[in-house]
N, C-alpha and C positions, 0 to 999 in steps of 0.2 A: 504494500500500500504506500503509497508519495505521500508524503509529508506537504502539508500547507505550503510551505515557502515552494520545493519544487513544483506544485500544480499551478503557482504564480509564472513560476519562470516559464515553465512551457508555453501558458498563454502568450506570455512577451516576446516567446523565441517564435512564434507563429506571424506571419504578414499584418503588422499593426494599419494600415491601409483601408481595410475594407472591416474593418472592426468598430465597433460603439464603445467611445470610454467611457466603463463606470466607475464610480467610485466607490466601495463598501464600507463602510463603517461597523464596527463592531468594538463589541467590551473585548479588552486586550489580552485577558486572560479565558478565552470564547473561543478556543481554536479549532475547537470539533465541530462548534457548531456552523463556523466561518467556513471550512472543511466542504459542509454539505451544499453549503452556499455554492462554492466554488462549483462542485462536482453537476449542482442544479443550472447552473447560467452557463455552465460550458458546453452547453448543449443549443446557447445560441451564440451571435457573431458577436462577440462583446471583447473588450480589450480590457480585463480587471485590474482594478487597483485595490488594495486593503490602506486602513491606516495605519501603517508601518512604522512609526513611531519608537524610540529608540525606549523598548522597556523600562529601564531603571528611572525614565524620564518622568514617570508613572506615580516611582517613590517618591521625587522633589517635590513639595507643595508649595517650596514658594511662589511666591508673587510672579517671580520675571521666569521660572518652569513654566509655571501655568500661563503664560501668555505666550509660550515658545509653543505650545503645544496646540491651545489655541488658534492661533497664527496659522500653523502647519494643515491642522482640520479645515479651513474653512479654504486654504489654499489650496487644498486637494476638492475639496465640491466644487467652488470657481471653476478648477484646470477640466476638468472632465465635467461631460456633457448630462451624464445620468448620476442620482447619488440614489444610493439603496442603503436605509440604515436595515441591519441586522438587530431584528427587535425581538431580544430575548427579556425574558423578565426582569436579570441582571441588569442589562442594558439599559432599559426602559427607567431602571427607577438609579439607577448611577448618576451620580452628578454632572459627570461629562457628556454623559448621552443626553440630560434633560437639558443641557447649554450648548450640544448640538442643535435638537428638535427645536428651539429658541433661538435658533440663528440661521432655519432654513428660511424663511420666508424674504429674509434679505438676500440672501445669498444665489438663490435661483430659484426658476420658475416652475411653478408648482405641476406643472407637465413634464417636468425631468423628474423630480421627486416619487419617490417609493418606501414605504412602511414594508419590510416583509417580518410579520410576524411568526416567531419559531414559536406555535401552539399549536394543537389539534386541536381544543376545547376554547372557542372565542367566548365564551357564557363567563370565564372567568380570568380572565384576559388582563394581567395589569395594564397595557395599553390600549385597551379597549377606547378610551379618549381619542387619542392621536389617531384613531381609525376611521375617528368622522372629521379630523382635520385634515387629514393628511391619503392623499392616494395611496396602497395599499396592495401586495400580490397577494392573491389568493388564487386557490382550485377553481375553476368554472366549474366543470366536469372532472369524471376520470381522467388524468395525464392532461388538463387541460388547463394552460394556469395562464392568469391576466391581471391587472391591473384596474383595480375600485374604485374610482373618483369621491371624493366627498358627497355628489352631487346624484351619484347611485348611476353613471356610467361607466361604464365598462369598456375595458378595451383589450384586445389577444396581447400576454403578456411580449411576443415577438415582434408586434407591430408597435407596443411604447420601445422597446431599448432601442429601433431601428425611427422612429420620431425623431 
């Protein structure tokens, strides 16, 4: 089984040209579930980025860390054109993740944006909020997954990354 980091690199080693960059956000210590992420969206034309963020940088709380890091996140949604947070329950109620989700609306246009919730059971959902803010992958059907707008449209999740 590839490890996270080599299932990045092969994307990168493939024709970046004809690819959609996204950007993934996830909680840094979430690798397995960033993992399945990967193995999911590799199955379209996408050019993935995680926030790759130098660990230890994690441990520094201060002031001028936390703004380095800051910096860094909102400079990777900017650069690429789709951002998909990895919305684990961790994630969701983490302080950086909730100063992410508070700094997407500046940041880009809410037809790039994606909520993918790692739940089966949405009934009890700590992100259940951010699901009527914010567009959203979910299953249509069997093997059939798309993108929820706030606004209760829908779209084939292949035809937003390629938007």
């Amino acid at each position: 089984m590839k490890t996270v980091t080599e299932s990045l690199k092969l994307f990168r080693e493939e024709n970046p040209d004809f690819k959609v960059p996204v950007f993934i956000f996830h909680k840094h210590d979430e690798l397995e579930e960033l993992d399945s992420a990967i193995n999911f969206l590799s199955n379209f034309d996408v050019l993935l980025a995680a926030d790759w963020i130098e660990a230890n940088m994690f441990d520094d709380t201060s002031t001028a860390a936390v703004k380095l890091v800051h910096q860094a996140i909102k400079n990777k949604i900017k650069e690429h054109k789709k951002f998909i947070f990895l919305a684990t329950e961790d994630a969701i109620t983490s302080k950086l993740g909730k100063w992410v989700l508070g700094q997407l609306h500046g940041l880009k246009d809410m037809e790039h944006i994606a909520i993918f919730p790692i739940r089966g059971d949405y009934s009890d959902y700590g992100g259940e909020e951010y699901l009527d803010k914010y567009p959203y992958i979910h299953e249509i059907e069997a093997e059939i997954y798309g993108v929820r707008y706030p606004n209760g449209d829908t779209k084939e999740l292949g035809a937003w990354l390629s938007s």
